[in-house]
N, C-alpha and C positions, 0 to 999 in steps of 0.2 A: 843638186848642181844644175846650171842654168844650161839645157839642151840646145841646139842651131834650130831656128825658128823653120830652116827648110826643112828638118826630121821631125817635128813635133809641135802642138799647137803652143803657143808660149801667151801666160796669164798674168797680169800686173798687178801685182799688190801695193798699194798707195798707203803708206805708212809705216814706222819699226818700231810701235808700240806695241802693248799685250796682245792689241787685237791683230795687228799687222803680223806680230810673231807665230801667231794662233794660224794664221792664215799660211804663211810660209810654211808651216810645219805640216799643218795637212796636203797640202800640197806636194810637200817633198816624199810625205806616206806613200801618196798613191804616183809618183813616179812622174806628176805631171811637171814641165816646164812654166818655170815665172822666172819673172823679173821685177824687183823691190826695189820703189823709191822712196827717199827717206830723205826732207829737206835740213836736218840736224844733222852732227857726223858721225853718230852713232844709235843705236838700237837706245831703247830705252821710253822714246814717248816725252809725256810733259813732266815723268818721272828723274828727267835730265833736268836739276835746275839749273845748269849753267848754259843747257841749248838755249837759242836766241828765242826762241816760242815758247818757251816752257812757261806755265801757268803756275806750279808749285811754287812753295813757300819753303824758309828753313825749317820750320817746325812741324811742318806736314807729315803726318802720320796714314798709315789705313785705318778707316774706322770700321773694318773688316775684318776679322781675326785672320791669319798667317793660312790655318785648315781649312776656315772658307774660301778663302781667296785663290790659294793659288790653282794650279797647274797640276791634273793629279797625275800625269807620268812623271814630274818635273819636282819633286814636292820641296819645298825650303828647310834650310838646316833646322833640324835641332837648337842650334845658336843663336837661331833667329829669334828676335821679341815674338809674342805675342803680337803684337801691334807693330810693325816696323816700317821705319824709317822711308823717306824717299829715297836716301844714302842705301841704303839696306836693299829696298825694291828696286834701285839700277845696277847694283852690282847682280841680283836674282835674273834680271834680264839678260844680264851681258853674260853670263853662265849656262842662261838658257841658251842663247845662239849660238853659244860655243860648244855647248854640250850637241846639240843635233846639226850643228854646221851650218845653220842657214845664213849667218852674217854675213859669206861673199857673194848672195844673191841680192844683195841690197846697194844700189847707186846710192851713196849719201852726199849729203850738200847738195841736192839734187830737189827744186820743187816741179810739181804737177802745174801746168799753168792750165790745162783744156784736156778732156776727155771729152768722145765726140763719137759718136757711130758712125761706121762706112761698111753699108751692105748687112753681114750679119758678124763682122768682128766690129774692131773700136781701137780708134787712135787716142793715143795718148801723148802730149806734148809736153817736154819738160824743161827746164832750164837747170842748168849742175857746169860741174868742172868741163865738159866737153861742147860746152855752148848750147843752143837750145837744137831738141831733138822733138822727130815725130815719128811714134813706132806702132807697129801694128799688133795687136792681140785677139785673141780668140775669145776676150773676157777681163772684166779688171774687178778687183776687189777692194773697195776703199772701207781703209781703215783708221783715217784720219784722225778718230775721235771726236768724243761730241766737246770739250771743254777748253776751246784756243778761241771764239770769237766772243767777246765780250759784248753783255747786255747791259746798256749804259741807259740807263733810263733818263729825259728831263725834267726839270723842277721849274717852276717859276720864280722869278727873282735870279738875284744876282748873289753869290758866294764871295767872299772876297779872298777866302782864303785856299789850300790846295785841296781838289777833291784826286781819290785814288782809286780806281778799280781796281778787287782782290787778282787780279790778273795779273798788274802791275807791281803787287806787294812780295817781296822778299825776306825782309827781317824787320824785328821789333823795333832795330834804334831810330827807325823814324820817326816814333810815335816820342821821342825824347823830349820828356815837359813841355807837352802840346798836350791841348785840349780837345778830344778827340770824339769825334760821332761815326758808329758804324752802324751802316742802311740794309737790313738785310739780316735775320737770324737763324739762315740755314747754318748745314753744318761749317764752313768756311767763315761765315760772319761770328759764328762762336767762337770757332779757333782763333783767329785774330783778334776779337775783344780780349781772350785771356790773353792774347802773345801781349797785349796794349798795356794790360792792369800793370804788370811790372816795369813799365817806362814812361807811360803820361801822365800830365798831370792830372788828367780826369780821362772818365770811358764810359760815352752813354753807347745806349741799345735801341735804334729805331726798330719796333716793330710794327707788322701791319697784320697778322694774324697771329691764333697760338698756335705752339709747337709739343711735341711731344720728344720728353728728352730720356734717353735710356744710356744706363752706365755701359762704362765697356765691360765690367766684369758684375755678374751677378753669381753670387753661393762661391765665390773663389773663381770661378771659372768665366773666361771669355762670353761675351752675354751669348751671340750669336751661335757658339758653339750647344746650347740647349735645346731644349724639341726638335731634335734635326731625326724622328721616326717620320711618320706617315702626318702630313697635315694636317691638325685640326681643322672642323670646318669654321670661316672666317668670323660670324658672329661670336663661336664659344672662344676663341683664339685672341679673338679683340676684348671679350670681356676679362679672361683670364689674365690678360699683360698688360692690360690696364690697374688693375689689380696689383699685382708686380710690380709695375714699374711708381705707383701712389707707395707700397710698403718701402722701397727704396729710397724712392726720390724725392714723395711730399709730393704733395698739389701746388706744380710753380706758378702758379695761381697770385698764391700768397707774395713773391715776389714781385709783385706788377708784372706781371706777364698776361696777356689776355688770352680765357679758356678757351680750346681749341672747338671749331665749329664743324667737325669732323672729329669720324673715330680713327681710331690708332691705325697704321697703316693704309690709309687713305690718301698719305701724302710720305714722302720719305721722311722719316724721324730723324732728330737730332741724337747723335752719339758721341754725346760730351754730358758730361756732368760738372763739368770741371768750372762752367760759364754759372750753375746754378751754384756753386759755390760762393763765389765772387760775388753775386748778386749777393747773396747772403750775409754777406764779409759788408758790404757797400762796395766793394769797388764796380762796380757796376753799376750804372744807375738804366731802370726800362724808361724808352719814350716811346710815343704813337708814332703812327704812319707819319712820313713827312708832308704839310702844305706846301710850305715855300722856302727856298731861300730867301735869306733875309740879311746883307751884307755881310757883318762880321759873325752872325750866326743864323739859326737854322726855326722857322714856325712848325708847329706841330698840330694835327687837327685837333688838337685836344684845346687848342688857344696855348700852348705853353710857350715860351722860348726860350734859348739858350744858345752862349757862345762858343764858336769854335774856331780852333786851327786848322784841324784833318779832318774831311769827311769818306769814311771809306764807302764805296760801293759795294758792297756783297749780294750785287743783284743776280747775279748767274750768269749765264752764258747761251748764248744762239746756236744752233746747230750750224753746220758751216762747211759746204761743199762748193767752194768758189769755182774749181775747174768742171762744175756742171751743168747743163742748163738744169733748172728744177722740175721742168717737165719728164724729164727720164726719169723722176724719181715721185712722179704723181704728186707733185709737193708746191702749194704757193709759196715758200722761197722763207730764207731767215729772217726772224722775227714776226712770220704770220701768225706765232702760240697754237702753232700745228706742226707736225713733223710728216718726214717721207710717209705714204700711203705702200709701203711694204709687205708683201706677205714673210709673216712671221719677225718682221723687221729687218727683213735681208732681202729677198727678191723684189730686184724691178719690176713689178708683172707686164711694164708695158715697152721695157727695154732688155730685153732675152740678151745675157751675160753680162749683167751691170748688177753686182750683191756690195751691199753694205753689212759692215761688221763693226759688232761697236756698240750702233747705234740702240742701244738696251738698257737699261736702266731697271734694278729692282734687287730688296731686299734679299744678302747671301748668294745672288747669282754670282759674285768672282769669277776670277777671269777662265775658270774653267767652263761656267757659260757661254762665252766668247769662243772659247777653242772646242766647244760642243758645235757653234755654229759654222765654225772655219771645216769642222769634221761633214759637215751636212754641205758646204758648198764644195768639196773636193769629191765629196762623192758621186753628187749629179754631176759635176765635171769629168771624171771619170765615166760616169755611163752614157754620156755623150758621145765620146771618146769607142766605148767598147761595147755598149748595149743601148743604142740611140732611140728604140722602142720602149725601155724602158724608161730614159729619159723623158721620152716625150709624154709617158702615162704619169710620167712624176708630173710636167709641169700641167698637164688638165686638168690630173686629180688635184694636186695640194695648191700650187702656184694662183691658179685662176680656177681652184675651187672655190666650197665655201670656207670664209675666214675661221680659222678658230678661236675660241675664248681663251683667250692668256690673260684674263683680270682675276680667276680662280676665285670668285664670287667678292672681291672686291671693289667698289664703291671710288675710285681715285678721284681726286680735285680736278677740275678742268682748265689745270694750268699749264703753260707752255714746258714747263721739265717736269707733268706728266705727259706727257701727250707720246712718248713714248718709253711708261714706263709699263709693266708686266707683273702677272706674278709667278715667283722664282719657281713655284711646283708645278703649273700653268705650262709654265713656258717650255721649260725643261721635257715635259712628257709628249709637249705638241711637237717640238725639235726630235726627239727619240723616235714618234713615231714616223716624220717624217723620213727620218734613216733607216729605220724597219722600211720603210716601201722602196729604198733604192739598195737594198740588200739584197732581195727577192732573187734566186738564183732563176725561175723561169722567164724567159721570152714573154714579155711585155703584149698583148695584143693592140 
């Protein structure tokens, strides 16, 4: 519960998604005072698709199995899919906050407009039901999420018909006997080609690189839920599930797909199979990278063309910290195909009490990843708080030490949604040790 800022430092959490929640909850552990903004009206994230922000779709699923994803104090019913729901995932939320109480520490319909340093705390400005406010904290934690600003890329030429960003996409009946092109064959442009196969009248697939596609369930069981002992090291690992995933799936090769120019996990894989189907069936047809718009349809580098009604974007999304200047986050700004210069992907090193949560990306982290790092910022918040010497040996040693390797001997593409991505065993054990050093019961010299 949210303490009077004259008895206790009080900390701002910007957000009421997993990570937002992640963060409330360690915070309420170690007894410190926040305060939660959340511009939706309730807890939940873009996991809300009726919030005015929200980027899901009806048929959005996790391509995460339920065991790795969730929350391990927190863990989801028995009743739960395998796979579940965005339906499924906000009622899990809204159970969460109710389960540990954190929901009346959240101002909702409440946006962040500026976060701003004064001295050694930080102002934060909001607009909500009570007009715009500026308040003072010891420290904010923004947990906005990476997937609300959309990467709209240009074309040459002119379209004549409607283009959509999957950000803007909600249900199948738009695609209603329309001819339809979708740009983009991450996992989002797969799910919406299959949501398309059963309502247009045609469904191509621009692509511009290969992918690698793995089922959700391998030998019966959830694929992800397999090898979760001790890491193989990354070459025997990549040749093994490669392996795997050809016994499975075939060489979508054969499908006009073009073969991937990178090894497996070098870029986040596709967790559908459901799209190599279709391809199979026809209803899918592969195209190249896009050249041009070209009025009623779309050129292809390949010299092809063809027409359309809908072209969907499935280009991704910008990192997106509007109420910040980007320099507190060591960061040339959205859309540079670079991300915050963070230690560990959470400390500002160069704005002391400014942590991002979230911002993470990588294979079976789940959101207990996230609440691994909410656990790592409550704690140095706490010894700020009650052991300020050991605080301070945290931030020389780990903060504005040297970086450590969280690629766990992989090779990632040098693309803008890698740029910060990780690997899960990596990360996981750098964050561990970083909380082994602010456990340390001795006085700090």
């Amino acid at each position: 519960m949210q303490q009077n800022q004259a008895q206790a430092p009080t900390y701002a959490v910007i957000g009421a998604g997993p990570s937002g929640l992640a963060a409330a909850r360690n915070l309420q552990r170690r007894g410190l005072s926040w305060t939660g903004y959340e511009q939706a009206s309730g807890v939940g994230g873009l996991w809300d698709i009726d919030a005015e922000h929200s980027t899901v779709y009806e048929s959005a699923h996790l391509i995460s199995s339920k065991t790795t994803t969730e929350f391990t104090e927190f863990p989801m019913a028995d009743a739960v899919a395998d796979y579940p729901s965005h339906r499924e995932l906000l009622a899990y939320f809204n159970a969460f906050a109710d389960h540990f109480g954190v929901r009346e520490g959240f101002r909702f319909r409440t946006t962040v407009t500026r976060v701003e340093p004064d001295g050694d705390q930080w102002l934060v400005t909001s607009t909500g039901p009570d007009g715009t406010l500026t308040e003072r904290h010891a420290g904010v934690l923004v947990a906005n999420g990476t997937l609300s600003e959309p990467a709209v890329p240009t074309f040459r030429g002119r379209f004549d018909g409607e283009v959509l960003h999957t950000s803007a996409y909600k249900r199948a009946q738009v695609f209603a006997g329309k001819r339809v092109l979708v740009i983009g064959a991450g996992n989002s442009g797969c799910d919406i080609a299959v949501d398309a196969v059963h309502h247009a009248a045609s469904v191509d697939l621009s692509v511009r690189r290969g992918y690698y596609f793995v089922p959700k369930y391998l030998f019966g069981r959830p694929s992800d839920t397999l090898n979760q002992g001790k890491p193989l090291p990354p070459r025997i690992k990549q040749a093994i599930d490669t392996r795997v995933l050809k016994a499975f799936t075939g060489d979508p090769v054969r499908f006009g797909l073009p073969k991937p120019d990178y090894k497996i996990y070098e870029s986040h894989p596709v967790v559908n199979s459901l799209v190599l189907h279709h391809l199979g069936h026809g209803d899918i047809t592969v195209r190249r990278d896009v050249e041009c718009f070209d009025g009623d349809g779309v050129r292809f580098v390949d010299g092809e063309r063809a027409a359309y009604d809908l072209v969907v974007l499935a280009t991704g999304y910008h990192l997106h910290y509007p109420f910040l200047e980007p320099a507190h986050l060591d960061w040339a700004g959205p859309g540079s195909g670079t991300a915050p210069d963070l230690h560990l992907n959470i400390f500002a090193r160069n704005a002391p009490g400014l942590f991002v949560l979230g911002m993470v990306e990588a294979s079976g982290l789940g959101w207990q990843g996230r609440y691994e790092q909410a656990d790592l910022v409550a704690s140095y918040l706490a010894a700020r708080q009650e052991n300020p010497a050991l605080a301070a040996r945290f931030e020389r040693e780990q903060v504005h030490g040297p970086a450590p390797d969280l690629t766990g001997g992989y090779r990632y593409l040098g693309l803008e949604r890698m740029s910060y991505y990780v690997n899960k065993d990596a990360y996981r054990a750098a964050v561990r040790a970083a909380l082994e050093s602010l456990q340390q019961k001795e006085t700090a010299r």
